[in-house]
MARMAR-975087 format. One record per residue: x, y, z of N, C-alpha, C, O, CB in turn; residue in three letters. Coordinates in steps of 0.02 Angstrom, whole numbers, plus 50000, padded with zeros to 5 digits. Glycine has a CB too. Layout:
XYZXYZXYZXYZXYZALA/...
//
This chain:
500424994150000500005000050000500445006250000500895007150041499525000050061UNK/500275011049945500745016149961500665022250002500125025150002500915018049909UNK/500995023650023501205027250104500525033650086500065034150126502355031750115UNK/500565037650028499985044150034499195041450045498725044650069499985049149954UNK/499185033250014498735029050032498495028550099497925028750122498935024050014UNK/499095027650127498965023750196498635028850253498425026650307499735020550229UNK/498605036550234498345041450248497555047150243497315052750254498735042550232UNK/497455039250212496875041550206496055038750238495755033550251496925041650143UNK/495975045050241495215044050305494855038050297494955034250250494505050150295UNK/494505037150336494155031450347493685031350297493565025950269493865031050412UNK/493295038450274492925041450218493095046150172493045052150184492455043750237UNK/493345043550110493525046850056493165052450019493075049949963493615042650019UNK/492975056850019492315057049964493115064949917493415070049934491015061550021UNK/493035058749837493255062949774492905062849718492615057449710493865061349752UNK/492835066849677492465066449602491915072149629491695073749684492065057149571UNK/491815074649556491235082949570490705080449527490675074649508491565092749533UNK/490405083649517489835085049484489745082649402489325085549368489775092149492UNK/490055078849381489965080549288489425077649251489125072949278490595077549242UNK/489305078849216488865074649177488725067049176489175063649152489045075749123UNK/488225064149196488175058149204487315055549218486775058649220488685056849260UNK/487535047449226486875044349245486675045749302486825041149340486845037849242UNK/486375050349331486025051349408485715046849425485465043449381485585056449422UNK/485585045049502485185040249489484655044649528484795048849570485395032449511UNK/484025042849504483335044949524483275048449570483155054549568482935040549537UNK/483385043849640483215046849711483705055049717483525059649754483505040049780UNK/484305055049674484795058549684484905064449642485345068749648485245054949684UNK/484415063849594484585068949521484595077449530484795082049494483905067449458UNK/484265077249598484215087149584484525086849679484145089049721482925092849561UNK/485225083949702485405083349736486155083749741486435080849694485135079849747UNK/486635087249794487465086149768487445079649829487925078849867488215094849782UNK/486995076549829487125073149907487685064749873487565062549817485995070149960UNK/488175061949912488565061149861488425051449865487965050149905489445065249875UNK/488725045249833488525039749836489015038049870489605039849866488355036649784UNK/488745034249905489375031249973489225023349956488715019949962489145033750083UNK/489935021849932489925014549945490345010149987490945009949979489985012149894UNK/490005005950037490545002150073490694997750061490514993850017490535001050120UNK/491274997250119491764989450082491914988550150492224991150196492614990050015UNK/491564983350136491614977150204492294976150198492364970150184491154968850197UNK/492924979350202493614979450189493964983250219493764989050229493744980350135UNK/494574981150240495184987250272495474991350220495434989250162495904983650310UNK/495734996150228496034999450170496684993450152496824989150194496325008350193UNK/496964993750099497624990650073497284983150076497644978650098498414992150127UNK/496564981350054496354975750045496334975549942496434980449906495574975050097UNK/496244971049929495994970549831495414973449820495364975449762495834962549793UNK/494904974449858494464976249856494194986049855493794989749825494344971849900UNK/494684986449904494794995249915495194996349854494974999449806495274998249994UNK/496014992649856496264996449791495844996549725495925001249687496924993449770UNK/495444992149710495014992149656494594999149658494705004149624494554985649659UNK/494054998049710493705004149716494055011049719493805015349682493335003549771UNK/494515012649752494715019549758495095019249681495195024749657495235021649835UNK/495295014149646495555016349566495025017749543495085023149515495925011149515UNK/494465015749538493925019049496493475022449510492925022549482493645016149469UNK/493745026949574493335032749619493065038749594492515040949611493725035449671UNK/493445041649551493415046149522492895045649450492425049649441494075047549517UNK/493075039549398492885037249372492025037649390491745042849375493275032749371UNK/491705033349414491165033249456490915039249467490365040449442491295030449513UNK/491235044049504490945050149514490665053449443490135056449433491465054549550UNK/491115052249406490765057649332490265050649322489685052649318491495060649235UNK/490295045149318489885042149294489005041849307488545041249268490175037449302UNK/489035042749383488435042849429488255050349435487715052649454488585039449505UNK/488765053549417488525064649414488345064649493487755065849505487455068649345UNK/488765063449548488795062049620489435060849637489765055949619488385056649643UNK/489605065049670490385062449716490275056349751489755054949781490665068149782UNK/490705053349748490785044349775491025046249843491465050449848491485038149728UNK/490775043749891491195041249956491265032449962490845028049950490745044350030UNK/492015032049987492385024849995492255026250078492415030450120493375023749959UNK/491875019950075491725021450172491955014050165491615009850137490685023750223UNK/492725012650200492975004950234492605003050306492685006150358493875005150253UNK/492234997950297491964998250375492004989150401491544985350416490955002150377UNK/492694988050398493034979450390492734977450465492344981650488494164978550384UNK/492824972950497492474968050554492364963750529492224963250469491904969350588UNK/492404957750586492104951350581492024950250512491524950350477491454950750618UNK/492784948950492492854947350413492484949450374492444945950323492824941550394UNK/492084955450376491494958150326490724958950351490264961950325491444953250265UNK/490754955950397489844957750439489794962350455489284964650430489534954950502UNK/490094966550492489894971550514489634977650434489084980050421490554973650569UNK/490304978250395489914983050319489264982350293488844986650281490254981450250UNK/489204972550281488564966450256488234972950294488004977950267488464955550293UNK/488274971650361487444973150422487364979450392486844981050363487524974050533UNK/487844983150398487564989450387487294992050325486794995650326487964993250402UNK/487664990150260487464990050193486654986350200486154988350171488094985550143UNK/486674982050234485684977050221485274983050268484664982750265485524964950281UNK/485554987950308485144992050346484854998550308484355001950320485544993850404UNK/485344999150260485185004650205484685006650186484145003650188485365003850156UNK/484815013450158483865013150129483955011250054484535009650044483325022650131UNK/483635010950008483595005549944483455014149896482915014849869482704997049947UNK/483885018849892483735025349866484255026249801484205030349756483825031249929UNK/484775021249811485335024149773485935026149793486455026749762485185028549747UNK/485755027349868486215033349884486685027749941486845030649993485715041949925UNK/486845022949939487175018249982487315011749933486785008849919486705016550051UNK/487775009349910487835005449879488565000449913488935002849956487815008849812UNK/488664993749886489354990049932489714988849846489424988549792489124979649999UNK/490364988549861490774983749816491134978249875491394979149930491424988649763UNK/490994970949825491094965649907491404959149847491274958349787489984962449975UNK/491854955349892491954949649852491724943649854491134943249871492424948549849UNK/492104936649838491794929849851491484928949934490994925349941492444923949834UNK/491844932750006491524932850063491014932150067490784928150107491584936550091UNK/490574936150021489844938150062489554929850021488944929850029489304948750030UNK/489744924149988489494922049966489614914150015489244909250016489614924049901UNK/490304915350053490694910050102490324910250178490334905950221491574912450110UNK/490004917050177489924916050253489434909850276489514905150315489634922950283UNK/488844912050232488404904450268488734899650249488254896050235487604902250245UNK/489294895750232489404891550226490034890050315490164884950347489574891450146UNK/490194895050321490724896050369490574897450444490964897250492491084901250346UNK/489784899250442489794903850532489134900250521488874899150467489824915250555UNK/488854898250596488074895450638487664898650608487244896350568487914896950721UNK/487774905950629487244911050617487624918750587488194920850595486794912150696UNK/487114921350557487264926850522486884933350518486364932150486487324924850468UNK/486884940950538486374943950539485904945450481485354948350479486554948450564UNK/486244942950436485654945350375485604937050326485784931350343486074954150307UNK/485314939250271485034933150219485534934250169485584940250161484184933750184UNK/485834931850140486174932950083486124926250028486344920550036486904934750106UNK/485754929049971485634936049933485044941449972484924947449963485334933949848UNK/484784937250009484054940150011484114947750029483684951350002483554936250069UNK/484564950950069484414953650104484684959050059484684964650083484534951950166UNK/484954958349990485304962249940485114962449881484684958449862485864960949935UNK/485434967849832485214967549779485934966249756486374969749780484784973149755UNK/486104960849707486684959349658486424962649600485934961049566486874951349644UNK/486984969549592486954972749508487394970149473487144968349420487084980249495UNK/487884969249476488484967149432489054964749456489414968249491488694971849396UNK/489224957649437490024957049439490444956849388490474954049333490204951949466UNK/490984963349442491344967549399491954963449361492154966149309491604973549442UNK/492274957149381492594954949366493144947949440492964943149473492794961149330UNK/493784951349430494184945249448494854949349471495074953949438494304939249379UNK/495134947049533495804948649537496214940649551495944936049582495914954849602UNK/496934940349519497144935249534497584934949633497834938749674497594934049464UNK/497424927649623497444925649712498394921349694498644918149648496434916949751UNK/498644924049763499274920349747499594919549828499604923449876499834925249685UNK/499874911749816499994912049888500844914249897501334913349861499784904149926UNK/500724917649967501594918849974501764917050034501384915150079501894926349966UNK/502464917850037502974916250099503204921450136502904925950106503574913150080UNK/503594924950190503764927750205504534925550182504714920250157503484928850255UNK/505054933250203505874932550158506274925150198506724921750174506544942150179UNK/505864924150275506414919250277506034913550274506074912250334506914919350337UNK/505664908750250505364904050212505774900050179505674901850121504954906350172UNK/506204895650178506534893450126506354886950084506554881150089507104893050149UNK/505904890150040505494889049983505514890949926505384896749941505044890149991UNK/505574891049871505354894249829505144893949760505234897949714505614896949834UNK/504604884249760504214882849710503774880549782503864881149843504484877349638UNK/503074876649726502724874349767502854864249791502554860349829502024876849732UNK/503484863449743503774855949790504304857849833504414852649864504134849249741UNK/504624861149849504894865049896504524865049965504594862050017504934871549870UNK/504004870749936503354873449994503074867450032503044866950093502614877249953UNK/502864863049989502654857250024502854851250047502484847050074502354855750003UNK/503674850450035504014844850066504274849050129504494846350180504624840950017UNK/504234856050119504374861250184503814860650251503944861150311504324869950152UNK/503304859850225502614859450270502554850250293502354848050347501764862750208UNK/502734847250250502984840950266503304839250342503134836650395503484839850214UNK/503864842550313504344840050357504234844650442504364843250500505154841250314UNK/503924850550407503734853750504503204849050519503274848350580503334863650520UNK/502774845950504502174843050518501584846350546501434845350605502294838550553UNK/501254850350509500854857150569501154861850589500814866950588500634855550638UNK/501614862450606502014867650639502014876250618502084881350651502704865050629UNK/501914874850555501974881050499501534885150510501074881650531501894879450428UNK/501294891750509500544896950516500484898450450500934898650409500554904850563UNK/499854899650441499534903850384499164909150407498974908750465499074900050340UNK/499034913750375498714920750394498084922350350498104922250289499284926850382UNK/497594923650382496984925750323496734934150361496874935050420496094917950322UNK/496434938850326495964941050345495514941350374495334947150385495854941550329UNK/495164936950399494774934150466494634928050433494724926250375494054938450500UNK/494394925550479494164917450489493344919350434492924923850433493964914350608UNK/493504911550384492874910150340492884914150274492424913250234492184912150380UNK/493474919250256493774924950205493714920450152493594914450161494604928250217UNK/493794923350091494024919950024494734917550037494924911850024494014925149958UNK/495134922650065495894921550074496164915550140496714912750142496194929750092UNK/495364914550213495584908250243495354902550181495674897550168495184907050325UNK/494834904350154494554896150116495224895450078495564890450091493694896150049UNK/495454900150028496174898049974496544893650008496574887749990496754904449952UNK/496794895350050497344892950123497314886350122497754882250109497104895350208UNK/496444885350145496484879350164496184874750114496134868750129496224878850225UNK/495924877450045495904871749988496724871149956496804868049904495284874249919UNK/497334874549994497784872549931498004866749999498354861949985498504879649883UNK/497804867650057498224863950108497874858350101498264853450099498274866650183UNK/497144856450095497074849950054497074845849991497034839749983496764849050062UNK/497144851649943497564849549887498374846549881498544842849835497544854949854UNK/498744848449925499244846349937499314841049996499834837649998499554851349941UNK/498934840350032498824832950087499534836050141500024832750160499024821750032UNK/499404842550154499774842350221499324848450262498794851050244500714844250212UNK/499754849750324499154856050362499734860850406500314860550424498384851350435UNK/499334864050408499854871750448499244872450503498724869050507500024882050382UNK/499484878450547498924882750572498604889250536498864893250498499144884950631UNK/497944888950564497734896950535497924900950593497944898350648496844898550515UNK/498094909050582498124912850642497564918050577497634918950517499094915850684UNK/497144920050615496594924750554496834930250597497174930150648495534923350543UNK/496494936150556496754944950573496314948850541496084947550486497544947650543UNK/496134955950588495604958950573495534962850511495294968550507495474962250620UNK/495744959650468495864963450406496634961350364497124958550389495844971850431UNK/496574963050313497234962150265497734964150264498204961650233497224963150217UNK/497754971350309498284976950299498664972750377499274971650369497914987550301UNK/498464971250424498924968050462499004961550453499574959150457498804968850520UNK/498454957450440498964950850402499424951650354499744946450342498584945850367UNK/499584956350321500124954950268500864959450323501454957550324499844959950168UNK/500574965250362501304967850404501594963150448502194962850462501194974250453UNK/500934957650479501544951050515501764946150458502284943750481501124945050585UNK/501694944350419501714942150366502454944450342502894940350327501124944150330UNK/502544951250339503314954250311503604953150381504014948650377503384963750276UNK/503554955650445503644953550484504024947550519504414947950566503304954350485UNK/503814941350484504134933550502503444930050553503354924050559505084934350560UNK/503024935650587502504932250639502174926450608502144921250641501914937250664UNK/501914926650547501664919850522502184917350445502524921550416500714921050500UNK/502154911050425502454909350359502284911150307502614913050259502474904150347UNK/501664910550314501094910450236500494912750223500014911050258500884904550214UNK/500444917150168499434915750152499474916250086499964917350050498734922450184UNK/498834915350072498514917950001498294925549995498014927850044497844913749985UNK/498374928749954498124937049970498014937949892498244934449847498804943750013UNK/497634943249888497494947049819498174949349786498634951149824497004953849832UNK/498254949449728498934950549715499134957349701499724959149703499114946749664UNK/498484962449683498724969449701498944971349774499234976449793498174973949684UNK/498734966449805498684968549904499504967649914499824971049954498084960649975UNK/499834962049866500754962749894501054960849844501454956249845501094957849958UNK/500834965549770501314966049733501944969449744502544968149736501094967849689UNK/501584974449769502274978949783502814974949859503324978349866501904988949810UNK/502804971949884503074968549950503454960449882504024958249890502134965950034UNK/503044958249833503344953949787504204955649756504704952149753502804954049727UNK/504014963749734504434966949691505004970349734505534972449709504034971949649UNK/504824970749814505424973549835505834965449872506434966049883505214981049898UNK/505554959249886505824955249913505804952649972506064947649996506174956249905UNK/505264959150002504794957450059504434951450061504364949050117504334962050065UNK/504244949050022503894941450015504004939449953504254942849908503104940950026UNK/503834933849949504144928449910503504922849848503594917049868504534923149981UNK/503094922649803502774920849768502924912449766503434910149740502844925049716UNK/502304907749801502534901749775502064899449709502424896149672502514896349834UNK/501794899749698501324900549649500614904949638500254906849685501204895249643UNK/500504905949574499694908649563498884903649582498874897749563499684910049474UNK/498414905949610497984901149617497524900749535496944898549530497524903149690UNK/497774902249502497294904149453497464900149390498024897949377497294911749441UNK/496784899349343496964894149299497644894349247498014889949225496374893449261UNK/497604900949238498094904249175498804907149227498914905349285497574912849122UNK/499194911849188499614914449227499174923449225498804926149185500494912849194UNK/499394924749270498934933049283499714938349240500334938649242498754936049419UNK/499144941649207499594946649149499984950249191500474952949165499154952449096UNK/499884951149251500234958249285501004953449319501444956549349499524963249370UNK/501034949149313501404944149365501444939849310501014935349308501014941149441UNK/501984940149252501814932649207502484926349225502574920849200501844934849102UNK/502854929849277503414925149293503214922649364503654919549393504184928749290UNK/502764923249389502434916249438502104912249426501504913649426502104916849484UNK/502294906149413501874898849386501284897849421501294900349477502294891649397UNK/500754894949406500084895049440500344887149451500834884249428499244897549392UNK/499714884649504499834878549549499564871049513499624864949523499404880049623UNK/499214876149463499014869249393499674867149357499754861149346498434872649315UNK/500214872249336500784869849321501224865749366501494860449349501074874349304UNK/501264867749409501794864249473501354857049498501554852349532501894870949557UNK/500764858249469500454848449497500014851149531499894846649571500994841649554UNK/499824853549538499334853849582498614855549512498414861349513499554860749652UNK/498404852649478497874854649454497204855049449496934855949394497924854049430UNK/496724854149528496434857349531496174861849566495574863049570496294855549519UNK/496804866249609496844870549632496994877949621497514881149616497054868549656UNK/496224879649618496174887449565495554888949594495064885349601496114887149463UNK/495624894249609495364900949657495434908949631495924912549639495834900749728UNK/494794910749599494884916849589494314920249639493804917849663494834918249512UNK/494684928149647494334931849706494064936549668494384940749637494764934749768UNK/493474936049670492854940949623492644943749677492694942449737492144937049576UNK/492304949549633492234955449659491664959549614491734961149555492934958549662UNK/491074960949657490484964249610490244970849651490544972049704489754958349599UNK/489824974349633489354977349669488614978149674488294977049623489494981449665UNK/488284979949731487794976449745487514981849804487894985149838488004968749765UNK/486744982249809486564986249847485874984449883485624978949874486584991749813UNK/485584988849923485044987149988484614982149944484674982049883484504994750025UNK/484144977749984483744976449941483284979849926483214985549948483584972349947UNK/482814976649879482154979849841482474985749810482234991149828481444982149893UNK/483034986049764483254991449746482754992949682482514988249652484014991049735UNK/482684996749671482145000349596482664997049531483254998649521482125012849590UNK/482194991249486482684990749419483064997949386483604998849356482174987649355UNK/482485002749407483015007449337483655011649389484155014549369482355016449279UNK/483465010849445484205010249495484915006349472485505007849466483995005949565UNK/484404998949459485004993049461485344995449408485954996149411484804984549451UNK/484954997149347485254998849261485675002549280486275001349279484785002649197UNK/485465006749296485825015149324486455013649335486905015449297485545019149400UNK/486555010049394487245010149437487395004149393487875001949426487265009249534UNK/487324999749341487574995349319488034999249238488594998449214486964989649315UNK/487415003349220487955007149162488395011449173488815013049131487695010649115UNK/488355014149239488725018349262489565012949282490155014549274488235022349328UNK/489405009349298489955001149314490465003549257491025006149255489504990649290UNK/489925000949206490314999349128490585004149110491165002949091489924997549067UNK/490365011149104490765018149101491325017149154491865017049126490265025249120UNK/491375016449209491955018549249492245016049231492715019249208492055018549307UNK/492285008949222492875003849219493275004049136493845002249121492504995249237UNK/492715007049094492855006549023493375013449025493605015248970492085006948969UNK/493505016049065494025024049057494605023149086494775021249142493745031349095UNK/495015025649021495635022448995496085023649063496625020749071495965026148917UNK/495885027249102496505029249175496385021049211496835017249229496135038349255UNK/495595019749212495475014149269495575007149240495775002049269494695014449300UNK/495365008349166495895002249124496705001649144496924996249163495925004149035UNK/497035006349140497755005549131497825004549211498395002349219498205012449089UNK/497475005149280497575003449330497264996749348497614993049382497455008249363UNK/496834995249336496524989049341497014983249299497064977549322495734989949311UNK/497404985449227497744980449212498474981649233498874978749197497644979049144UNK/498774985849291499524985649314499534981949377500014978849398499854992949324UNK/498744982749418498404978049475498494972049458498574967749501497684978649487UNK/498484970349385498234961749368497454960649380497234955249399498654955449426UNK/497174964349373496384964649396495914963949316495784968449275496204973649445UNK/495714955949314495184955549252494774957949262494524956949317494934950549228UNK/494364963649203493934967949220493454963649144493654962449087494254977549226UNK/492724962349181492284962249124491504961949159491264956949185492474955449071UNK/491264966649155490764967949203490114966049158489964967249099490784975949233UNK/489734961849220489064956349198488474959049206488234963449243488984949449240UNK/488224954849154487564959249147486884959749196486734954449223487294957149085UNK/486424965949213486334964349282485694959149299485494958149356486244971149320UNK/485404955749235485124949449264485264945049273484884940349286484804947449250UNK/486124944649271486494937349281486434938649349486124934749384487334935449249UNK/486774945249380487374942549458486674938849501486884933549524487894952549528UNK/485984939749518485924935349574485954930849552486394927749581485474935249613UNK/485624926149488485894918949465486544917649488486614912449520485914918049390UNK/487144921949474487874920749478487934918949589488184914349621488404930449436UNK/487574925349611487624923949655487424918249686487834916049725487524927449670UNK/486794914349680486544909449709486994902149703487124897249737485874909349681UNK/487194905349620487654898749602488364898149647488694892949655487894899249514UNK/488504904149673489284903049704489164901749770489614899049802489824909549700UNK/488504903549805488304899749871488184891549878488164888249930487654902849890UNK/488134889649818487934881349824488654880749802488874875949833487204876849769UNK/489264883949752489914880049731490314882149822490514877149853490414884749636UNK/490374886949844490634887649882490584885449970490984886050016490654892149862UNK/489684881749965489754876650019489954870550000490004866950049489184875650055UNK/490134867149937490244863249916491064861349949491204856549985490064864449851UNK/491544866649923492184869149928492354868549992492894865750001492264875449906UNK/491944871250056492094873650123492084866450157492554864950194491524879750154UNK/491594861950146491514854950156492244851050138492584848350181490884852350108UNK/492454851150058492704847050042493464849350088493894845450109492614846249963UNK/493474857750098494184857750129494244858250190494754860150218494574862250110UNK/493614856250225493774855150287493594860650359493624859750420494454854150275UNK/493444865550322493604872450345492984873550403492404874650387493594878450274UNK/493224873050470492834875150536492424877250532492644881450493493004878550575UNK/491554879450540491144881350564491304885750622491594883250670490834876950572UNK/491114893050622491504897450660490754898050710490744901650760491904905350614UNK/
//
């Protein structure tokens, strides 16, 4: 995360007034669209959103606010985003999480999908697991005759317990037939500082979240989780090459708002999607991220969504992964 980054408020609000799709509730209003992210800052999810902050703002003719409001791996944003009023004027960008939790925790305060409206998913960032500098590893038969031979001993780090980034963890740790510990953390931005640190060995993380920690030597790439190799990173082998082939995990990422949202809302903030992301600043940042951008159309995402709640209790079963 870079340092003028790391300085910034809890609530962002950039972008003015320009010409754009208003949405309804909002059109003869400067009142501005706040979207949260069940996310810490210096998560894949924030760097995505605050790259296409501005973007958004001309798109929606409303200044954007980035309100991070991370907890309990994402419930606390969920609760508050399902408390919303359904106007326009509150919207989430959220990833595979909101689709893991019932599969992961007893109970949950809201319904998901129910309790939401899915407009669009925006696309894909690639997932890659790493080491910290003193790890001495550095393929994935390495990594795992390394985890071998500690027997358990080893930590992994997620974002909180039940994350996209604990499930990765622990489908590559049964893809490979050995086990570590989890130590989970309230967010991404301090799992990855113990992480550089030496406090834990390993996780999976978004790969904009520690490219830059890749490139200085701060951590160490054992492979990509992803089917292909990711354009932004083409000299880390994914885990289908190294043997492991069917271990592939991509961390999607859509947006989505209160329920009973008004269709010509959903359109609204869905063409407004396709404009932001289609402008050439948030292109050329979205592809130096490694971030596949191809944003869906908006009567797919709840189909999409329902479908990744039945693939992803499927997943949580097969890897084992605690009931929190």
């Amino acid at each position: 995360m870079a340092d003028n980054h790391s300085r910034l408020t809890r609530r962002t609000v950039l972008g003015g007034l320009a010409a754009g799709l208003a949405l309804p509730a909002l059109a003869q209003s400067d009142r501005p669209v706040r979207f949260i992210l069940p996310n810490a800052t210096g998560s894949g999810v924030d760097t995505i959103a605050r790259s296409a902050q501005n973007a958004l703002a001309k798109a929606l003719g409303h200044p954007v606010v980035v309100d991070n409001q991370p907890g309990a791996g994402g419930i606390v944003g969920l609760q508050s985003l399902a408390r919303s009023p359904a106007d326009g004027s509150t919207l989430g960008i959220v990833s595979n999480n909101v689709v893991i939790f019932p599969s992961v925790m007893k109970s949950i305060p809201f319904d998901m999908p129910g309790d939401f409206t899915p407009i669009a998913v925006i696309g894909y960032t690639p997932v890659v697991l790493v080491v910290n500098a003193k790890v001495p590893a550095r393929d994935a038969k390495e990594f795992i005759a390394l985890l071998k031979a500690r027997n358990g001993d080893m930590t992994y780090a997620s974002g909180g317990n039940g994350t996209i980034l604990h499930l990765a963890s622990a489908m590559f740790l049964d893809e490979a037939k050995v086990s570590a510990r989890h130590i989970p953390y309230k967010g991404v931005g301090p799992m990855i500082n113990d992480l550089l640190g030496g406090q834990v060995d390993f996780a999976t993380a978004a790969l904009p979240s520690v490219q830059g920690h890749l490139k200085s030597g701060g951590l160490r790439a054992i492979g990509m989780a992803t089917a292909q190799r990711a354009a932004a990173a083409p000299d880390i082998p994914t885990f289908v090459e190294q043997g492991l082939p069917d271990y592939v995990v991509n961390a999607w990422f859509a947006v989505i708002g209160p329920k009973k949202l008004p269709a010509a809302d959903v359109q609204r903030v869905h063409d407004a999607m396709v404009a932001a992301f289609d402008d050439p600043e948030v292109k050329e940042a979205m592809a130096r991220q490694g971030n596949v951008i191809s944003v869906g159309a908006a009567d797919k995402a709840m189909p999409f969504f329902r479908s990744e709640l039945a693939n992803y209790a499927r997943l949580v079963k097969k890897a084992g992964v605690e009931v929190q």
